[in-house]
N, C-alpha and C positions, 0 to 999 in steps of 0.2 A: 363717306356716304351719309346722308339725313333722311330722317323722315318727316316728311311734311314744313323742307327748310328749316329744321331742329335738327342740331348735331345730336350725335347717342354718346355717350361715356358709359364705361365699366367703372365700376367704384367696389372695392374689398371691404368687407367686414369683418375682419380677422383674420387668421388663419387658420392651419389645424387645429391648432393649441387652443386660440383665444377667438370665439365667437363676440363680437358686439352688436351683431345684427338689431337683436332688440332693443339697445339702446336708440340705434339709427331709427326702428320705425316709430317708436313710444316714443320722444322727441321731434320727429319730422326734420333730420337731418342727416346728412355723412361726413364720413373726420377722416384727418390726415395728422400726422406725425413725422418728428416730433416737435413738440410745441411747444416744447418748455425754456424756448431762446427768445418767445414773442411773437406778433404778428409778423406776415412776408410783405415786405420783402425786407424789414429791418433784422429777422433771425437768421438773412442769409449771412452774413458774416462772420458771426459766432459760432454758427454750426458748422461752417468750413475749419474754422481757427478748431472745432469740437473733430476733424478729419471725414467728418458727414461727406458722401461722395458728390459728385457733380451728377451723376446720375438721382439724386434723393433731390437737388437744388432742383432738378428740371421737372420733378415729381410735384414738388410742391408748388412751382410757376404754374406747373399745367391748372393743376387745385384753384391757386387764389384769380390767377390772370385769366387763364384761355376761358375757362366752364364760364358762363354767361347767364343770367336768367330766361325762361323759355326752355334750356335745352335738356334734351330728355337721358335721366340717369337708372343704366340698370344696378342694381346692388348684389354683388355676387359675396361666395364664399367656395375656396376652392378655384376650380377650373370647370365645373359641371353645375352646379346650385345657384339660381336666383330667387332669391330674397324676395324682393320688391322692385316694382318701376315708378317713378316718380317724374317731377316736373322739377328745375331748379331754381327758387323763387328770393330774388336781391341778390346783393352783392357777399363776398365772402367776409368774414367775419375770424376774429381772435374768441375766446371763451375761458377763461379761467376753469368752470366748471367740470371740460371735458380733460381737467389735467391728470387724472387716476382714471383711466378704464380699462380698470383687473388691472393695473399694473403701467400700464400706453399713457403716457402725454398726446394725447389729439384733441389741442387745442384749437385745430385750423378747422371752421367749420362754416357748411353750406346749407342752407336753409332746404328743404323738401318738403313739398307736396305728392305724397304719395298718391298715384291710382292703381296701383296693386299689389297687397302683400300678402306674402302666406310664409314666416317664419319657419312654425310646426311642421309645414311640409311644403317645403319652398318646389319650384318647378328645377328637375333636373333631366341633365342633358349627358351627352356622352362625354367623358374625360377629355380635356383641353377643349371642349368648344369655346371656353373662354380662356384669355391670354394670363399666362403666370406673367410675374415680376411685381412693377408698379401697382401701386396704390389707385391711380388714379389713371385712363387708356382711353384713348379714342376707341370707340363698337363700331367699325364700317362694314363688317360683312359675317357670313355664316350660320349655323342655324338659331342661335340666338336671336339675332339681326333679323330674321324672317321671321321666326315666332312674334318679336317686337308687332312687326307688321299686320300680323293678327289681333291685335290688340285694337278696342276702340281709342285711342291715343290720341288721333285728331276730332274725335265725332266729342267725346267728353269735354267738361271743360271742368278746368282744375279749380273748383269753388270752394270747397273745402276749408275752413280756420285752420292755420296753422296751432300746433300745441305752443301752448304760452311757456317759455323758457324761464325756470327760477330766476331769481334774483340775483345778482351778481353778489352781492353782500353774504350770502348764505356759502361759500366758499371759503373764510375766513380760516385761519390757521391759529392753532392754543397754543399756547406756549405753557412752559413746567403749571408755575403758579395756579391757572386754568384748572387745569387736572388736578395738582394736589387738591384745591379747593371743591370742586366735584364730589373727588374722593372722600374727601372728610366729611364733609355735607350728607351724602350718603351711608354715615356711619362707619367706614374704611378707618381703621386704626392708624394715627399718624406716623407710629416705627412700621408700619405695611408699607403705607406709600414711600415712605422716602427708601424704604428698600426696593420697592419697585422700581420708583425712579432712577435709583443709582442702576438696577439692572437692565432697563431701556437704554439706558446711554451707549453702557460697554455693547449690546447686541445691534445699536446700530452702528457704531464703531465697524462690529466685527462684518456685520451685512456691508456696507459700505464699501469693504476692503473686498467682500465675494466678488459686489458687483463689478468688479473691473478685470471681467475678464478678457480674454483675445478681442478684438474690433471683430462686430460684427462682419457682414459681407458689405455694406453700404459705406464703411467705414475703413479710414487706413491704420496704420500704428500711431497711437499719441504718445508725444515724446515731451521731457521736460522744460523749462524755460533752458536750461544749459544740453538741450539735445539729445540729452539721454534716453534709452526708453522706459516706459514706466512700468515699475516692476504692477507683475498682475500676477496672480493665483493660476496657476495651471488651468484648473476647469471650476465650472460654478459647481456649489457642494451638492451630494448625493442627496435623495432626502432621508436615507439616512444619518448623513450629516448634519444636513439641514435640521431632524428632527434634535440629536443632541445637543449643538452648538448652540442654538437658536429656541426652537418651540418647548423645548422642554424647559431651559430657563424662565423662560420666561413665565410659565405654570407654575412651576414652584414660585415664583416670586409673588406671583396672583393668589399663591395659599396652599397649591393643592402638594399633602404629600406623600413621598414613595411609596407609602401603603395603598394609598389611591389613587394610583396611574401607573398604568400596562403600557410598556413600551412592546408594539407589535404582539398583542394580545388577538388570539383569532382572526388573522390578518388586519387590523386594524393598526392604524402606525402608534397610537396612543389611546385608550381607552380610558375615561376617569368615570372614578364610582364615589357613590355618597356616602358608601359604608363598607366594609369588609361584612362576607367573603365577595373577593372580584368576581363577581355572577353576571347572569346576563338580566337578572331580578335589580340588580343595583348599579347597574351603567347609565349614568347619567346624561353624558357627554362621549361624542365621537371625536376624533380630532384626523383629517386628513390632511397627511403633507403631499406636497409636488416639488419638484424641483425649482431653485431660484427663480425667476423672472419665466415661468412657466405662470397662464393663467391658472391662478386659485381656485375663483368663485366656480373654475368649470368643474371642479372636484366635488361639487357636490350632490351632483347623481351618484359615486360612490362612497359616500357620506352616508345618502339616503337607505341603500341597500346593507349597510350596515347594521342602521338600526333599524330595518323591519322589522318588524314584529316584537320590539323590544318597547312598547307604550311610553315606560317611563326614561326612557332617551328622551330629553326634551328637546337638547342642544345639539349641534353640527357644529365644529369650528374648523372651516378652510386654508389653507395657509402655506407661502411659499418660503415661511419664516421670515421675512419683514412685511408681509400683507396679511392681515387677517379679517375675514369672514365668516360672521357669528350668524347660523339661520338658527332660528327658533319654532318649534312644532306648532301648530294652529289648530289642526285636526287630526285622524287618525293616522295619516301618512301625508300632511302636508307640512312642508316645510319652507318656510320663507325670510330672505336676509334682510335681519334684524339692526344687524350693526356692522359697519369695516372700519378696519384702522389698516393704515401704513406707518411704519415706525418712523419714516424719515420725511413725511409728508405729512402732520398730525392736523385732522380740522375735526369742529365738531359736527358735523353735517354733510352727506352724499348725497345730496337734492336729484340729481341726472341719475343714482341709484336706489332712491326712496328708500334711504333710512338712515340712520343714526350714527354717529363718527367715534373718535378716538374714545372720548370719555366713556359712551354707554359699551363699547367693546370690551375694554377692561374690567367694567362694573360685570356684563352679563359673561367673561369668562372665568369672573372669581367663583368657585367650590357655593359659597352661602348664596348664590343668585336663583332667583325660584322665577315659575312663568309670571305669577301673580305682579311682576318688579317691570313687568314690559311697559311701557310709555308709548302712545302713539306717535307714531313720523307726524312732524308739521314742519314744513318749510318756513 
């Protein structure tokens, strides 16, 4: 079914875990995954040889091929929640930019002209009024589909500027030297860094070997060039795990020590303070873990609740132990992300997440970093 000779599509924004909605409507797009094999139809072969299902190949034809410019995209989350409704304007598009969101490679991306969104309080419907599975669905009937219809959808016209997309060049990735150099520039002791450094290496080593656990449900068993299967880790780590193996190294490597950091300190998975005694006077830093390949950046509404009422909490830091998000305090309960890093993906810049990359994550999760040290985002 159409409305007004415009096919409708369903398009997800995450799932329960990982919201990207905001990303979609503060850009003027929707993403599909994964992306990190290249534009379609040349990733389709990789991602097969990767055991990617033929069910995820047809996901993402539907993406690049079928969707058309003109046709009208609702933007759900769940099976009950729409987003937004949109117009889908050019053709489809690769994006370096969309290769980290929270964690997703959704490089494959469709341009949108939105005419209706409400994030904070999207319009919801009763459980399955929209289709589970795919990414990406034909909408021909139901009460979404009639609400659709309520809409001025054909009376409007979609005139609107699209938002102007960063520059492809602001994705660039650092290598060691980068950072060391950073580091020391900013006065970071040279036996610091190279001990940090050496300790980045082993935790993405160790993160690495996490991630390869059972094939998802999209995915079969991947086996070695002589057939074998590939040994994997029974499950991805607790975050309890997560928090030893992984975040806590890596803190001590950044400065801070056992005297100043609470492991599961008043429900908190890690608390660090500027000074003894561990009080809620001298907590400087929150640190919440998640599980591996669980969105981070969603962890921090209970980051925030952490540090109410605790002023000189300045910092938040998110983290699924190879992704971290640093939000830093602005106002008396506002808090906004400052900086992310991914240990096995390292750039200086998240342009599509406004703000600052590997280098300033490090700097603002070392112990000596005060607010005063914050630098403005510029693309």
């Amino acid at each position: 079914m159409e409305i007004g000779n415009r096919v409708v599509w369903q398009q997800a924004a995450g799932d329960t875990d990982r919201d990207y909605s905001e990303i979609c409507v503060r850009w003027g797009v929707i993403l599909n995954g994964p992306g990190g094999k290249g534009p379609w139809p040349d990733c389709e072969k990789p991602l097969r040889e990767d055991k990617w299902s033929a069910r995820k190949m047809t996901d993402l034809r539907r993406f690049a091929e079928e969707m058309k410019a003109g046709d009208i995209v609702v933007l759900r989350l769940g099976t009950a929640k729409v987003l937004a409704v949109g117009e889908i304007v050019g053709d489809y598009f690769h994006d370096e930019q969309f290769g980290d969101v929270d964690g997703w490679t959704l490089q494959h991306v469709r341009r949108i002209r939105w005419l209706w969104s409400n994030v904070k309080h999207p319009k919801e419907f009763e459980k399955y009024a929209l289709k589970q599975g795919d990414t990406t669905q034909r909408l021909n009937e139901g009460v979404v589909f009639e609400w659709l219809k309520s809409l001025p959808i054909e009376s409007v016209k979609f005139t609107a500027a699209l938002t102007e997309l960063p520059p492809f060049a602001t994705t660039e990735k650092l290598d060691v030297e980068e950072i060391s150099d950073f580091l020391f520039d900013k006065g970071v002791a040279s036996a610091s860094i190279s001990s940090l450094l050496i300790e980045i290496g082993e935790l993405i080593r160790i993160a690495k070997w996490y991630q390869r656990p059972s094939p998802s449900p999209d995915q079969e068993q991947s086996t070695d060039p002589d057939g074998a299967a590939i040994q994997r880790p029974d499950t991805l780590p607790s975050e309890h795990e997560t928090v030893t193996y992984l975040v806590v190294p890596l803190l001590r490597a950044l400065g801070w020590t056992p005297q100043k950091m609470a492991v599961e300190w008043k429900h908190v998975d890690v608390a660090l303070f500027s000074q003894l005694p561990r009080g809620d006077k001298n907590l400087r830093v929150v640190v919440e873990a998640k599980k591996m390949d669980n969105s981070c950046l969603s962890a921090k509404s209970q980051a925030m609740a952490y540090a109410d009422g605790k002023p000189d909490c300045h910092r938040l830091i998110v983290t699924d132990g190879l992704r971290y998000g640093v939000f830093t305090r602005h106002e008396e309960e506002t808090f906004k992300l400052y900086a992310y890093l991914n240990l096995t993906n390292v750039k200086r810049h998240y342009p599509i997440l406004e703000c600052h990359g590997a280098e300033e994550a490090l700097l603002s999760m070392a112990p000596e970093w005060r607010l005063d040290q914050m630098r403005p985002f510029v693309v």
